[in-house]
N, C-alpha and C positions, 0 to 999 in steps of 0.2 A: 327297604326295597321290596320288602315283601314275596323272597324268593326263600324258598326252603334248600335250595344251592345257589348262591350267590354267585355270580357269573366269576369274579376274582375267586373263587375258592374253589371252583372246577376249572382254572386254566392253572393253579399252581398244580391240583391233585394231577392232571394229564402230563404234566414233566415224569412220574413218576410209572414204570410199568407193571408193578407189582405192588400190590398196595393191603393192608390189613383196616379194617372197619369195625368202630365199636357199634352196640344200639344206637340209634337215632329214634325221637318221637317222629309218630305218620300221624298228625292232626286228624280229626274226627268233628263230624257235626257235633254240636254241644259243647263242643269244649273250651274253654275259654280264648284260645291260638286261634290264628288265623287258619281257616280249614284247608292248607295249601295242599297243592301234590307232593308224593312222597318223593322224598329228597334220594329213598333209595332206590324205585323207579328211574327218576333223574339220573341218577351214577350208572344205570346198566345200561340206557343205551345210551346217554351218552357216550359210554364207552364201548358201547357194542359188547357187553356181555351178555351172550346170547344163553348160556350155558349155565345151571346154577347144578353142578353135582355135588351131591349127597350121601355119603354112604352108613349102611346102617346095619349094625351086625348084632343078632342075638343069637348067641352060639348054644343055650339051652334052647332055642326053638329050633336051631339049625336056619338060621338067616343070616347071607351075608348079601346084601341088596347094595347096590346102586344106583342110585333116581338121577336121570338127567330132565328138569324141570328148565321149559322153553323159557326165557325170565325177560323177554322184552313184552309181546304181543299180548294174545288172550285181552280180559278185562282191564290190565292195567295201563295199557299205552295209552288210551283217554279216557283214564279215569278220572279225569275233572275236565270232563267235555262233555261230560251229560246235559241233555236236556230236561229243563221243568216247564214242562206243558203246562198246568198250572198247580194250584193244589193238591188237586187230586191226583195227579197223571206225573208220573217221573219216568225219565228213560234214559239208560247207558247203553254202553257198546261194549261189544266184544270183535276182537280184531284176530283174524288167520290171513297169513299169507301162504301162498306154495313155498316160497325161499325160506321161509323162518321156519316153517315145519322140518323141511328138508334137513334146513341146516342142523338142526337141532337132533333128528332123527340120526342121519351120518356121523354128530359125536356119539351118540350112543352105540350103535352100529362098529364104530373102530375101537372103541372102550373094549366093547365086547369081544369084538377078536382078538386084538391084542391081549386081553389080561383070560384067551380058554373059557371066555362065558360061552355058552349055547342056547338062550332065549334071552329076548328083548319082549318085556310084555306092555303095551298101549293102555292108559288109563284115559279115560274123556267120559262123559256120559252122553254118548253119537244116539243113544234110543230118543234123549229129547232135545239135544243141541245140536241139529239137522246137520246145519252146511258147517259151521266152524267145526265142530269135534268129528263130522262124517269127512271133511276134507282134511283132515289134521292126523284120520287114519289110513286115508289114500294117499297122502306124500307119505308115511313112514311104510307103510308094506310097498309102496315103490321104490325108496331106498333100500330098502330090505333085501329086492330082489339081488341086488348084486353081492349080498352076503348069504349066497344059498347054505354054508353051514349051519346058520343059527334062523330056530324055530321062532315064530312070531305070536302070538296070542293078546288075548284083550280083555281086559276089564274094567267094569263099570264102577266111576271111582267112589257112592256112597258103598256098594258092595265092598270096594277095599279099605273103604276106611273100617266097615263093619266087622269082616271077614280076612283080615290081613295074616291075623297071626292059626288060621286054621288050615294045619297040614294038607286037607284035600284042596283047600281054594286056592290057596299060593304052592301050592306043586310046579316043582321047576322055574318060577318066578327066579332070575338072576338081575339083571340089569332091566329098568323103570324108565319109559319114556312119557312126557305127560305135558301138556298144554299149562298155560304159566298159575292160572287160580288153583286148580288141579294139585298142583306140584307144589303150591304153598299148601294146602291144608293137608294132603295124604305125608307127606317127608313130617311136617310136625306131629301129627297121631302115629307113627312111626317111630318119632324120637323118645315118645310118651312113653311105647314100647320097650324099648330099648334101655329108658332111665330115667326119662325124662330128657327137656332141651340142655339142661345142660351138659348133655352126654354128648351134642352132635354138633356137629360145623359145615361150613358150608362153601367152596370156592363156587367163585364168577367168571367165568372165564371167555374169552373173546380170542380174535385173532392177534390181538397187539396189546391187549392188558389183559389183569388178570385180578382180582379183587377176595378176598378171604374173612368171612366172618362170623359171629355167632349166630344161630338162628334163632334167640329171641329177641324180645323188645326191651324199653329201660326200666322194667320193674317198678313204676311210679307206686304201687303198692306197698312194697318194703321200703322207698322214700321217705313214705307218709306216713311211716308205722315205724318209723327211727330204726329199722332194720338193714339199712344199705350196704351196712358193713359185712351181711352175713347173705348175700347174694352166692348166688351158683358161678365160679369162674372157670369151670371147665371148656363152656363151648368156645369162648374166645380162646382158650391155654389151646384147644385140640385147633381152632380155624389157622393159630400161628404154626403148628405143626404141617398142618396142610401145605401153609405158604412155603416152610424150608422145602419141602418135598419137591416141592414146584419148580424151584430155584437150582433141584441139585443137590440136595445134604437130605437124601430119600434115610442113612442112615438115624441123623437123629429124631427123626419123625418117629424111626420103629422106636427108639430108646424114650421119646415122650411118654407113645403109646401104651408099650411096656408100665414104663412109671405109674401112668395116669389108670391099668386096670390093675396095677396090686393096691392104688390108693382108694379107688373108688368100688373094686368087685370083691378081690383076693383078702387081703388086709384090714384095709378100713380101718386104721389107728384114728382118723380125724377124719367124722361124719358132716359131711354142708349139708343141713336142713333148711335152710333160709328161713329159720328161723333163731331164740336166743336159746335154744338147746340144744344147738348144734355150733360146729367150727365156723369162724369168720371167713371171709376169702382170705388173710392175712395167712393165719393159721395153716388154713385149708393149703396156699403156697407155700409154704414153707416145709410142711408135710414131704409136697409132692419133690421142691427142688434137694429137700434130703435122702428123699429116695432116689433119685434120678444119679446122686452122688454115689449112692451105692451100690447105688448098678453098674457104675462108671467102674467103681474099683475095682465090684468082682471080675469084669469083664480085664481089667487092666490086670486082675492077678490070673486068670487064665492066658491069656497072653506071655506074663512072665513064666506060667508053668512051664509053657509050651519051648516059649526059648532055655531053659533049662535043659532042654534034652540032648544028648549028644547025637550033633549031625541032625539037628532040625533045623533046616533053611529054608527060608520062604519063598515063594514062589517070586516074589519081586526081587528078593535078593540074588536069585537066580537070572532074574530075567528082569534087569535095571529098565530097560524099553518101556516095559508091561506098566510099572508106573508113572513113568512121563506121558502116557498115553493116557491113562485114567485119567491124570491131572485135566491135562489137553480139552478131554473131552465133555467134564464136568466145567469146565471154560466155556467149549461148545454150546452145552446146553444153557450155559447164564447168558451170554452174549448174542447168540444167532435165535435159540428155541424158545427163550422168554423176552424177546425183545430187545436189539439191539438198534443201534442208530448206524448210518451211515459213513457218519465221521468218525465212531470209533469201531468199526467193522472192516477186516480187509477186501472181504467180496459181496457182490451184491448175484441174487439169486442165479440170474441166468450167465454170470462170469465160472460158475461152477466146474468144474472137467467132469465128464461122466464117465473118464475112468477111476473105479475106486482106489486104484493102487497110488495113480497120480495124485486123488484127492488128500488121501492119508498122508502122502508126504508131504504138501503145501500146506494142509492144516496144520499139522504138527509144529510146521518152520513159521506160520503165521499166529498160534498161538503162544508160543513161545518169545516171540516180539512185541505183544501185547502186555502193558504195565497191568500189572492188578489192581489198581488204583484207577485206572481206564474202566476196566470190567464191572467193578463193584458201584461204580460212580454215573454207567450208561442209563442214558434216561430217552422220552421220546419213545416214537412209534416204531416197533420192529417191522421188519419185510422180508422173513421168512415163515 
């Protein structure tokens, strides 16, 4: 058919609203494949993941960054809609809209309030891409304006690729707002930073789905050099941490986390070089799921310490409610916040009560009538 998403293989992926993604090849002139469009263009809007966040933390620089990278528009949405004038003469596009910028701008904008950031810094180069990157900075300082707590500032993105890790240039640098080519090449010379790609992951995120993956390519290198076995399996191991997080189990995201930097910074019993004097991914797994085990323990023998003690009771065991609530509301967030469907939802937006005391008890009696088997099994487009 000569589709790089097969039209049958994006109406099964859209049953599903949380989804994880390995490498995929994006064909290139010269190469032997058909030079299609990229299959992972194709999945983002199709699915309207407008949103590709990134985050990226070198704590000997003092950087704990966030990139919200715009992921439908800019260069890629017709990227194989260029014109060949003829030999000599080739031309593409570059695409801005006011809504995409916007949209894109306001996740960043509520990332940052919510999580005590106080700058959002604009990457484009608006000195020589006039109208897209000059209007791509006038929708984001207009969104801005209704978050008068947080500072806005701008930078030109060969300068951040150049200058990223120099204390004076990224001063105050928290959260990264950035047009869609942009935000593919600065988040990669970032991850470089950081450890390289396989240190960083990357969720997609939209209003009704949500997509999780590594941010590099399929290494046809180590392919071709009988090296496949000894690839870097971090990004995809940290993109499924993303996903629990996403889902609701924010716990064992931190416990991966954990895992994943005494394996790769603290410790390092089992070095990935992607090379053959380094650990396999096999290896390299097995490492990491035996540490993760003994973290598990220690944690389970503090816990035992703690109930040892006379007259130590938990606040749950105190207050039985406190847990049925939690339960409830990590429900909440799988079923209503990541996508639920209508048939297995008991309310629909505007049946809501706006009083909270009312809501809390309807939730509570409407999650508890919900099979888990229901919740875990909801597929389709959410509508909250």
């Amino acid at each position: 058919k000569l589709q790089s998403l097969p039209d049958e293989v994006f109406e099964d992926i859209k049953k599903c609203n949380v989804l994880i993604k390995g490498p995929m090849v994006t064909p290139r002139a010269g190469e032997p494949w058909p030079n299609l469009v990229s299959a992972n263009s194709l999945l983002r809007r199709g699915l309207e993941l407008f949103a590709a966040v990134r985050p990226i933390r070198i704590p000997d620089k003092n950087i704990d960054w966030t990139f919200f990278r715009e992921n439908i528009e800019g260069e890629y949405i017709w990227g194989n809609k260029g014109i060949q004038v003829n030999e000599d003469l080739a031309v593409d596009f570059k695409v801005q809209t006011r809504q995409g910028s916007e949209r894109i701008a306001r996740a960043a904008f509520e990332y940052a309030r919510k999580n005590g950031k106080k700058n959002v810094t604009i990457v484009t180069k608006a000195n020589i891409v006039k109208l897209a990157d000059g209007n791509f900075i006038e929708a984001v300082r207009r969104v801005g304006e209704e978050y008068p707590e947080i500072e806005i500032q701008e930078r030109l993105v060969d300068a951040m690729c150049a200058k990223m890790l120099d204390p004076e240039f990224n001063r105050g640098i928290e959260v990264i707002v950035l047009p869609n080519l942009y935000g593919d090449i600065v988040t990669d010379v970032a991850a470089e930073h950081q450890g390289g790609l396989g240190t960083a992951s990357s969720s997609n995120i939209g209003n009704h789905y949500a997509m999780f993956e590594a941010i590099h390519g399929t290494a046809p290198f180590l392919i071709n050099h009988g090296r496949g076995n000894y690839a870097d399996p971090c990004s995809l191991i940290r993109a499924a941490g993303m996903l629990m997080a996403h889902i609701g189990y924010g716990d064992r995201k931190e416990l991966l986390d954990r895992a994943l930097d005494i394996c790769t910074i603290t410790e390092r019993k089992c070095v990935i070089t992607t090379d053959t004097d380094g650990a396999t991914a096999e290896e390299f797994t097995d490492y990491l799921l035996e540490t993760i085990e003994g973290l598990k323990k220690e944690q389970t023998g503090k816990e035992g310490c703690g109930k040892r003690r006379a007259g130590n009771i938990s606040s749950e065991q105190k207050h039985p409610a406190r847990k049925e609530k939690r339960e409830a509301m990590r429900k909440f967030h799988t079923v209503f916040m990541r996508g639920g469907t209508s048939k297995g939802c008991m309310f629909h937006k505007e049946d809501l009560p706006e009083n909270r005391d009312e809501w809390d008890s309807i939730f509570l009696q409407a999650m508890g009538d919900l099979d888990p088997k229901q919740i875990d099994g909801l597929g389709g487009n959410g509508f909250l």
